[in-house]
Biotite code that builds the C-alpha atoms (Angstrom):
import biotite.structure as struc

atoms = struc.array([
    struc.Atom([25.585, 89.220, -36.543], chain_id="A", res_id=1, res_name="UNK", atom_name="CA", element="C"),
    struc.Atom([22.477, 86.980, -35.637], chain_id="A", res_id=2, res_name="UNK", atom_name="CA", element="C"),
    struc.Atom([21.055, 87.846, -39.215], chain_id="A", res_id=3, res_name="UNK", atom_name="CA", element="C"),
    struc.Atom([24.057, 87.456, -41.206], chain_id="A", res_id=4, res_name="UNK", atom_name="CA", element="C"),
    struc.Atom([24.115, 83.685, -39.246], chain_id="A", res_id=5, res_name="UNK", atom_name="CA", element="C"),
    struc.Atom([20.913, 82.981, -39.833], chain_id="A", res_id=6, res_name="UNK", atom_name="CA", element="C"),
    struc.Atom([20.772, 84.100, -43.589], chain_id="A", res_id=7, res_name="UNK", atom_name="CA", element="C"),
    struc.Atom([23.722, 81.829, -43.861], chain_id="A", res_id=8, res_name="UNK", atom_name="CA", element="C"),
    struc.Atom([21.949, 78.958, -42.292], chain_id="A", res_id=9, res_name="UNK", atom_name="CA", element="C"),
    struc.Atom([18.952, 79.151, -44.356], chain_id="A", res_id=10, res_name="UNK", atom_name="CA", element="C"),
    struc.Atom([20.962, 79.059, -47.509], chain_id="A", res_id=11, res_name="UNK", atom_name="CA", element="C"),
    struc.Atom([22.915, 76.070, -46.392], chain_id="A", res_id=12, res_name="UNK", atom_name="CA", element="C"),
    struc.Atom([19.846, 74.080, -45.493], chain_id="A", res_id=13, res_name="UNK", atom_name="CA", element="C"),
    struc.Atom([17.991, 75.255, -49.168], chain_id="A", res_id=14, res_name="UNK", atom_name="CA", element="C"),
    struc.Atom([20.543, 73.116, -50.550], chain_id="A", res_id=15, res_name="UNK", atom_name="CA", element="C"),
    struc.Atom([22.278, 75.776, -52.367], chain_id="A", res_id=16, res_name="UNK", atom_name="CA", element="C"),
    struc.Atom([25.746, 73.654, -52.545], chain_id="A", res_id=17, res_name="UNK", atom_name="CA", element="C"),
    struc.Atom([25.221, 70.465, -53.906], chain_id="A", res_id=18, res_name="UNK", atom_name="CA", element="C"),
    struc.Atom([27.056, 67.423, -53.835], chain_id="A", res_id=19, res_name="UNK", atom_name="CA", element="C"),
    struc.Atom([28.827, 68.861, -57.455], chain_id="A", res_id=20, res_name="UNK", atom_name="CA", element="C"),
    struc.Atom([29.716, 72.314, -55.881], chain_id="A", res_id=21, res_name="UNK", atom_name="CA", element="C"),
    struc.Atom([31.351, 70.198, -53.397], chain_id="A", res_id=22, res_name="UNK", atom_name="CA", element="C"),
    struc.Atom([33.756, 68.387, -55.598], chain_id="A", res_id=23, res_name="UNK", atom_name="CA", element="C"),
    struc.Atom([36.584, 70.456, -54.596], chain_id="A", res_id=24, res_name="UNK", atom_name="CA", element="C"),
    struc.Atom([35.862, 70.722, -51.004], chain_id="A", res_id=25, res_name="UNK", atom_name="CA", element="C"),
    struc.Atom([38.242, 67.707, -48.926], chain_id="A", res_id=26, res_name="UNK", atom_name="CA", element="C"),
    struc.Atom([36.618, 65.555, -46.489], chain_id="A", res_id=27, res_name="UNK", atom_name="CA", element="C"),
    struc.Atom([37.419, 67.624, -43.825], chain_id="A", res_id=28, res_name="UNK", atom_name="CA", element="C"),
    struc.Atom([36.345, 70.575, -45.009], chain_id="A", res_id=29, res_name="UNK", atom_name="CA", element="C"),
    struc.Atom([32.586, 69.146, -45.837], chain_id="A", res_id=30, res_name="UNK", atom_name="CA", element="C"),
    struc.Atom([32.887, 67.648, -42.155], chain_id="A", res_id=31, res_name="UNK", atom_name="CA", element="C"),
    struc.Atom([33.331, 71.495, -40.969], chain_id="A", res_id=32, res_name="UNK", atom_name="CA", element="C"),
    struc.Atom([30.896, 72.884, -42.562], chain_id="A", res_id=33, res_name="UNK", atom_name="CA", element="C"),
    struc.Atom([28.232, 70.245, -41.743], chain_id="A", res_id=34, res_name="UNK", atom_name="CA", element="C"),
    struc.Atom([28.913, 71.095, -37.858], chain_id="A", res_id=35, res_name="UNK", atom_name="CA", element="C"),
    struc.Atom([28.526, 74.393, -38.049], chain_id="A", res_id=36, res_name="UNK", atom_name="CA", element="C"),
    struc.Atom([25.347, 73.558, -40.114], chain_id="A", res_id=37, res_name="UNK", atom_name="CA", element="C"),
    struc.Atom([24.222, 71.649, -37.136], chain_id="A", res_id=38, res_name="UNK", atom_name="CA", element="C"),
    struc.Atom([25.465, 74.336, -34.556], chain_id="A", res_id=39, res_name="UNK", atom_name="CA", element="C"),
    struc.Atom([23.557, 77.330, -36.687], chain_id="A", res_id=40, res_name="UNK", atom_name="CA", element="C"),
    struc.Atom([20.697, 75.240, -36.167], chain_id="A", res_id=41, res_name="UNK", atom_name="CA", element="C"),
    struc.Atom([20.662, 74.521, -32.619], chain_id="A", res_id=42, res_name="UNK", atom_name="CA", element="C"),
    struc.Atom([21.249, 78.496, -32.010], chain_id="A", res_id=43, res_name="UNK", atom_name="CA", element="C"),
    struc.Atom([18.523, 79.219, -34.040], chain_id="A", res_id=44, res_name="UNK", atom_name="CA", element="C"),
    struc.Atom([16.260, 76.465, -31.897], chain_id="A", res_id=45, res_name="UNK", atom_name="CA", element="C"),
    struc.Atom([17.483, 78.209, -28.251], chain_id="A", res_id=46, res_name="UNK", atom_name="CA", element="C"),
    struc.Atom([16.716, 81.767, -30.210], chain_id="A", res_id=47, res_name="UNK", atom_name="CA", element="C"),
    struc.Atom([13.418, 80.540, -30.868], chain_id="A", res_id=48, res_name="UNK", atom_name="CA", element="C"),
    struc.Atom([12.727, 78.836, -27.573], chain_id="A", res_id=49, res_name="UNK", atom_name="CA", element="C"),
    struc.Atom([14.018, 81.860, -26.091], chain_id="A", res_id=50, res_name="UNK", atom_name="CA", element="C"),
    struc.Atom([11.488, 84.526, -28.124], chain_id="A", res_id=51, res_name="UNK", atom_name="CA", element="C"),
    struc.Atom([8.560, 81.576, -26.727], chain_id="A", res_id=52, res_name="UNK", atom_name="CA", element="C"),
    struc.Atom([9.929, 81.867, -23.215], chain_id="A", res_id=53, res_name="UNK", atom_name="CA", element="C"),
    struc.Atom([10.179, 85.535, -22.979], chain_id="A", res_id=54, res_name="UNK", atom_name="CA", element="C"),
    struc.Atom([6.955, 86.439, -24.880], chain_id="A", res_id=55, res_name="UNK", atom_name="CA", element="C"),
    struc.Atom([5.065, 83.970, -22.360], chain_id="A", res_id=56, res_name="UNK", atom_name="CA", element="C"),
    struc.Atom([6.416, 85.970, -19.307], chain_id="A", res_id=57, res_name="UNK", atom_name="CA", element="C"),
    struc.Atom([5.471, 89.092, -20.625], chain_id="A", res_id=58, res_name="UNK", atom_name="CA", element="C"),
    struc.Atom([2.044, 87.867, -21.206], chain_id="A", res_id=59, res_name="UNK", atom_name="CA", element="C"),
    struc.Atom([1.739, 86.287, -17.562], chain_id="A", res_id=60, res_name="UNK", atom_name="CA", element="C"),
    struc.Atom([3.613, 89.792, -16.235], chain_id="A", res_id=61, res_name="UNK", atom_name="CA", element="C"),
    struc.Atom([0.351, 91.376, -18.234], chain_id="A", res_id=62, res_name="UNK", atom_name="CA", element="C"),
    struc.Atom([-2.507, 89.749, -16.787], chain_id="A", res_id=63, res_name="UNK", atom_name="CA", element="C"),
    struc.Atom([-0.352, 89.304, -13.266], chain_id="A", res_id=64, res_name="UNK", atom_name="CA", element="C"),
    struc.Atom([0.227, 93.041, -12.635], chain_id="A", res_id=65, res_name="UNK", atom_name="CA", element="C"),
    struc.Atom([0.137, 95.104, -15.727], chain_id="A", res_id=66, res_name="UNK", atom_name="CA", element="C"),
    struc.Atom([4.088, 95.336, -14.790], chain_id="A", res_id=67, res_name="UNK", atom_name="CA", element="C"),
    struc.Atom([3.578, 97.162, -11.437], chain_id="A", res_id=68, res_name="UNK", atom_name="CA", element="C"),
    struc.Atom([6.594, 96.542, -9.616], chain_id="A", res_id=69, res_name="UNK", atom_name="CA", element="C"),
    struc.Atom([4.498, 96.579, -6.403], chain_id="A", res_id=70, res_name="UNK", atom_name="CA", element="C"),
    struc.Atom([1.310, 94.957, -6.587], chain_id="A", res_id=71, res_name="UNK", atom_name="CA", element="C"),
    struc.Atom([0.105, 93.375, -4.049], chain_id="A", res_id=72, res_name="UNK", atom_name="CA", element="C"),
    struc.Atom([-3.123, 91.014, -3.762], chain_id="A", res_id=73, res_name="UNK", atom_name="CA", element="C"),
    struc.Atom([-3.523, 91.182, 0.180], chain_id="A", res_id=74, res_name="UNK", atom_name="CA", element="C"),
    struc.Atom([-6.584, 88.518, 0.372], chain_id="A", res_id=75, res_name="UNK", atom_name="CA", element="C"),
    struc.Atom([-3.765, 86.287, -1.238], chain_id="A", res_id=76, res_name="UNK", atom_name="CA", element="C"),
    struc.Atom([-1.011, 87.370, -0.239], chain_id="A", res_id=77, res_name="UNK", atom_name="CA", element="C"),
    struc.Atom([0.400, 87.935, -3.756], chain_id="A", res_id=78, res_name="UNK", atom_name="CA", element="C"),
    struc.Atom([3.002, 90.453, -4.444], chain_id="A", res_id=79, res_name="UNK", atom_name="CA", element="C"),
    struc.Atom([5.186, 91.624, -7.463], chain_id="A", res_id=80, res_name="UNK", atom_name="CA", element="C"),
    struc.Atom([4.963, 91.524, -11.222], chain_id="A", res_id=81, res_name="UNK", atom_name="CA", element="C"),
    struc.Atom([3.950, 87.838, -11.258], chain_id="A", res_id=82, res_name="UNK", atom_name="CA", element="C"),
    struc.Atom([1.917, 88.085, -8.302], chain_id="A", res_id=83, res_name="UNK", atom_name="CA", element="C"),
    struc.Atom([3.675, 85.325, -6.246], chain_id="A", res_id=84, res_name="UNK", atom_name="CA", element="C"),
    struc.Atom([2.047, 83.824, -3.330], chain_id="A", res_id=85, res_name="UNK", atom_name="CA", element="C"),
    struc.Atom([4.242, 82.325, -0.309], chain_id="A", res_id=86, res_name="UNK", atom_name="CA", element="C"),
    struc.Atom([2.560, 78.943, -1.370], chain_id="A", res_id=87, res_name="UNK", atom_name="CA", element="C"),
    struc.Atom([4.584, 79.054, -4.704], chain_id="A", res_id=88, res_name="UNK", atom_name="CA", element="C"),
    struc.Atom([7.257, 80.891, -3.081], chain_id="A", res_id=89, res_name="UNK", atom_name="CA", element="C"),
    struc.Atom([7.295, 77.211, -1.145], chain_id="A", res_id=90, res_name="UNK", atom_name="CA", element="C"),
    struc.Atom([6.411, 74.743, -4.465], chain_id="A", res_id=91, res_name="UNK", atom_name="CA", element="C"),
    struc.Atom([9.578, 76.397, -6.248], chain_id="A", res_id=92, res_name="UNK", atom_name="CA", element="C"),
    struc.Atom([12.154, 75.968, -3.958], chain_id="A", res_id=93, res_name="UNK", atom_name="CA", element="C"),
    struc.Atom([10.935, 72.580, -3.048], chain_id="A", res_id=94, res_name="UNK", atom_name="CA", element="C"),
    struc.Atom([11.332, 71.313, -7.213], chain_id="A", res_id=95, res_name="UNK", atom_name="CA", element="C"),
    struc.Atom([14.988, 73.379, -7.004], chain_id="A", res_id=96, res_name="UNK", atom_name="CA", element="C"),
    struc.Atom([15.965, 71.086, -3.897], chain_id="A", res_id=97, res_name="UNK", atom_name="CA", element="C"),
    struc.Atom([16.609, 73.560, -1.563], chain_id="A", res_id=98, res_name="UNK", atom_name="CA", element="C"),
    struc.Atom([15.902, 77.469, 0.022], chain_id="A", res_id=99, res_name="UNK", atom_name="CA", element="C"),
    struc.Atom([16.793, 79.392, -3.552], chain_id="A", res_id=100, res_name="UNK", atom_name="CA", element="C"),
    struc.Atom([14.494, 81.916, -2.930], chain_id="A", res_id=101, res_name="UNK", atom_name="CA", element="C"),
    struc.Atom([13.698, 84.135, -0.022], chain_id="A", res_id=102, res_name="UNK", atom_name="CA", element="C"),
    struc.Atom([10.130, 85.664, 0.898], chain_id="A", res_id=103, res_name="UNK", atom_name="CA", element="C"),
    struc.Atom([11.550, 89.232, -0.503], chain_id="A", res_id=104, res_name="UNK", atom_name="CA", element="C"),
    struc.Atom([12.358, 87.944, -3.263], chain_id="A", res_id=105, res_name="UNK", atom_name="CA", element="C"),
    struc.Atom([8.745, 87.982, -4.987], chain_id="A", res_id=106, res_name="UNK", atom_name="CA", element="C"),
    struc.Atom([9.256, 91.625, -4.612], chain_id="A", res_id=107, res_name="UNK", atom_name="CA", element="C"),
    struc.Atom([12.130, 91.691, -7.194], chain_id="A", res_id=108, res_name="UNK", atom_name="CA", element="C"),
    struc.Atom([11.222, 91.784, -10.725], chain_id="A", res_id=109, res_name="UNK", atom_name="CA", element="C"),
    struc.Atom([14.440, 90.236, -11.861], chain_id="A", res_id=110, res_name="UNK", atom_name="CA", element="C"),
    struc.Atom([14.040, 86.801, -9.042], chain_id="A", res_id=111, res_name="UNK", atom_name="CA", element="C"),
    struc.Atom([10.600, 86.828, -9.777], chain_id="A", res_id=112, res_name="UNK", atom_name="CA", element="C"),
    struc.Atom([11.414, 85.872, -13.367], chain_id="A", res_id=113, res_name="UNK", atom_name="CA", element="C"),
    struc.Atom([13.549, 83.453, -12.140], chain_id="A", res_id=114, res_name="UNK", atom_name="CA", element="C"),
    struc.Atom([11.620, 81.763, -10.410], chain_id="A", res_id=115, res_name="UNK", atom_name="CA", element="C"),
    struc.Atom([9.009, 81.626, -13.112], chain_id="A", res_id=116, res_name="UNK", atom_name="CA", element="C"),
    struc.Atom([11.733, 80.047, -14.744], chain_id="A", res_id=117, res_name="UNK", atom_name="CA", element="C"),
    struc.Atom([12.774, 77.326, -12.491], chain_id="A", res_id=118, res_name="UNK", atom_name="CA", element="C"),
    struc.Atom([9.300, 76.248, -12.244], chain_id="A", res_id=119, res_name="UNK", atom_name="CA", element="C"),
    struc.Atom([8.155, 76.228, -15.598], chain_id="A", res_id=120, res_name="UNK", atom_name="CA", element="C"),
    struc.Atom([11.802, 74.006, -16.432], chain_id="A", res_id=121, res_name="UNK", atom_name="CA", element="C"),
    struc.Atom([10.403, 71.788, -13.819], chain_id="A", res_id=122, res_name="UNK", atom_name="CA", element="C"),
    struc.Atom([6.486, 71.242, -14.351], chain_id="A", res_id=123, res_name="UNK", atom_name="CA", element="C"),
    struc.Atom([6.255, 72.526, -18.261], chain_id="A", res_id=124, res_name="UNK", atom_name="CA", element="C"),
    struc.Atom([10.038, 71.834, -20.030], chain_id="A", res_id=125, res_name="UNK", atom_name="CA", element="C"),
    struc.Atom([8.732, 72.171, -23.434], chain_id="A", res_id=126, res_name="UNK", atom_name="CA", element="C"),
    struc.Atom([7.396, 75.627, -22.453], chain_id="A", res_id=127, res_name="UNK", atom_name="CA", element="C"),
    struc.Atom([4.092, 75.067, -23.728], chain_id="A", res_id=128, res_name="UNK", atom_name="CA", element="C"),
    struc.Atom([1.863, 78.577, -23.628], chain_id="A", res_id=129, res_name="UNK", atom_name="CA", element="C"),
    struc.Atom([-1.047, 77.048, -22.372], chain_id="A", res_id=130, res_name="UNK", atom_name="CA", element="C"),
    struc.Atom([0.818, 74.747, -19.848], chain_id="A", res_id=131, res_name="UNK", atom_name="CA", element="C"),
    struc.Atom([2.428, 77.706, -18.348], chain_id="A", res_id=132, res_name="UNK", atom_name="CA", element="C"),
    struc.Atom([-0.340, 79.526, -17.828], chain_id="A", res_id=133, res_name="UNK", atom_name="CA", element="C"),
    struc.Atom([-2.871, 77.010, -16.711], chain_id="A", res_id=134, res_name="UNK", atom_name="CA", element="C"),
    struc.Atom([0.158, 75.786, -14.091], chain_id="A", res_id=135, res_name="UNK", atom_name="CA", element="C"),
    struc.Atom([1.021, 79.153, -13.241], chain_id="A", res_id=136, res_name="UNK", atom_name="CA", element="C"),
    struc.Atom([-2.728, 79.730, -12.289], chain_id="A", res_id=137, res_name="UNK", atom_name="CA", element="C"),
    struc.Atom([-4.122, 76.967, -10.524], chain_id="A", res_id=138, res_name="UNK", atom_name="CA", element="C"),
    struc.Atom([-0.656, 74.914, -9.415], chain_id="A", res_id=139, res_name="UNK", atom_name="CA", element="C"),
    struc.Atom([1.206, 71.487, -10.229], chain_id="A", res_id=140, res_name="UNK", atom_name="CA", element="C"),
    struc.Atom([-2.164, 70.224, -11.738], chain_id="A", res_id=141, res_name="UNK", atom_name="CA", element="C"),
    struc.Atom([-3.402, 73.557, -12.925], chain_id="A", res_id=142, res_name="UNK", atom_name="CA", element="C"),
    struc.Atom([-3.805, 71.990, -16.233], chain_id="A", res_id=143, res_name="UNK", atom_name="CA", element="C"),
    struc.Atom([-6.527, 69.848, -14.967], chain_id="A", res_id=144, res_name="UNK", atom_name="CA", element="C"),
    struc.Atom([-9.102, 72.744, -12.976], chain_id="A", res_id=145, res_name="UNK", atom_name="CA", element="C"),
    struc.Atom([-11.694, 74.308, -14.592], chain_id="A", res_id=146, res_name="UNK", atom_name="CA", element="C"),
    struc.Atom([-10.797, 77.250, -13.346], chain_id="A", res_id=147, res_name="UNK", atom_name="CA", element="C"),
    struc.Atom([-7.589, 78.058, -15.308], chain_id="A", res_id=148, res_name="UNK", atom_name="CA", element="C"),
    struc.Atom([-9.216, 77.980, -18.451], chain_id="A", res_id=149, res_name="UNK", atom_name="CA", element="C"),
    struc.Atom([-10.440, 81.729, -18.691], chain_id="A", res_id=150, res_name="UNK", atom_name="CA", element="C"),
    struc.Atom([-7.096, 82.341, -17.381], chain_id="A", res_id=151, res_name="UNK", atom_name="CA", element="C"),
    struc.Atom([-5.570, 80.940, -20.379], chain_id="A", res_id=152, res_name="UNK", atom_name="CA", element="C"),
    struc.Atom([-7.520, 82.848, -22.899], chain_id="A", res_id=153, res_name="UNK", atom_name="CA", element="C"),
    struc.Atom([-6.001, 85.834, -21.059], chain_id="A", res_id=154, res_name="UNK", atom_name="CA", element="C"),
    struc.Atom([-2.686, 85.020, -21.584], chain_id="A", res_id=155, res_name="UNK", atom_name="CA", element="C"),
    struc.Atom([-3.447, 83.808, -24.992], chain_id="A", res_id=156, res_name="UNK", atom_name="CA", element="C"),
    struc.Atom([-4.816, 87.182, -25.897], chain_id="A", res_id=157, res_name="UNK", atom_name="CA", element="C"),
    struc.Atom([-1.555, 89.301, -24.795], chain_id="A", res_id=158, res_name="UNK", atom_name="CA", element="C"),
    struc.Atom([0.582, 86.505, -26.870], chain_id="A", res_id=159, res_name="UNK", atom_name="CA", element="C"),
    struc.Atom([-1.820, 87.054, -29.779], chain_id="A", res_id=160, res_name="UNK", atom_name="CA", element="C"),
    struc.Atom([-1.384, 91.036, -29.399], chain_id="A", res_id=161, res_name="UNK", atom_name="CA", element="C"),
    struc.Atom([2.284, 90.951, -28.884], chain_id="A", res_id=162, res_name="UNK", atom_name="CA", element="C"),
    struc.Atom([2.947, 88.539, -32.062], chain_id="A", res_id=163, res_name="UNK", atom_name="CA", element="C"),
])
């Protein structure tokens, strides 16, 4: 269904109908079909900011764990696929407002992602790669240590292989 919408959207905004194909379309008709013009277009924005979102968690699941479902970093207390530590644990349920996530809950692949989530919408809403990873890494201001940079060519290297 997603193709057939999107094969229809790309012929709609080649210019295929022109105002003279149109003649026989009302007003209200051209007024329809120029919303769902605009709605096939926002879809296939979220689609695309979704295949960005997912293929950067994937990437940071990678380099985190390899996707083991219980790793655990003892000298950091890190745990689960994304290696959370109870620091971040703290830093993303203080930008949600309140006690969202539990200390378990690093533990669960599926909150884990979440959580991932709700910080990344909070420090990096444009879901830029590097962004995410360098802020993932190395905090709030991860963007500005030194230290996040190989980090980032990690990450960049699993998005590169997974294009």
């Amino acid at each position: 269904m997603r193709n057939i919408v999107l094969i229809v959207f790309i012929i709609l905004s080649m210019g295929v109908f022109s105002s003279s194909d149109n003649s026989s379309i009302n007003k209200l008709e051209e007024q329809q079909l120029n919303e769902t013009i605009h709605l096939l277009r926002v879809e296939a924005e979220q689609l695309e900011k979704t295949k960005v979102i997912m293929s950067i968690i994937e990437a940071v699941i990678t380099i985190e764990s390899g996707g083991d479902l219980l790793a655990f970093n003892a000298k950091e207390e890190a745990v689960g696929v994304l290696q959370i530590r109870p620091i971040m644990l703290r830093e993303v349920n203080r930008l949600v407002g309140y006690c969202k996530y539990k200390y378990d809950d690093r533990w669960n692949k599926t909150k884990s992602i979440q959580m991932f989530i709700d910080y990344q919408n909070h420090v990096n809403p444009n879901w830029n790669p590097e962004l995410a990873a360098k802020k993932w890494n190395g905090g709030i201001n991860g963007e500005m240590k030194a230290s996040t940079t190989s980090y980032w060519y990690k990450v960049k290297r699993v998005l590169s292989k997974n294009k």
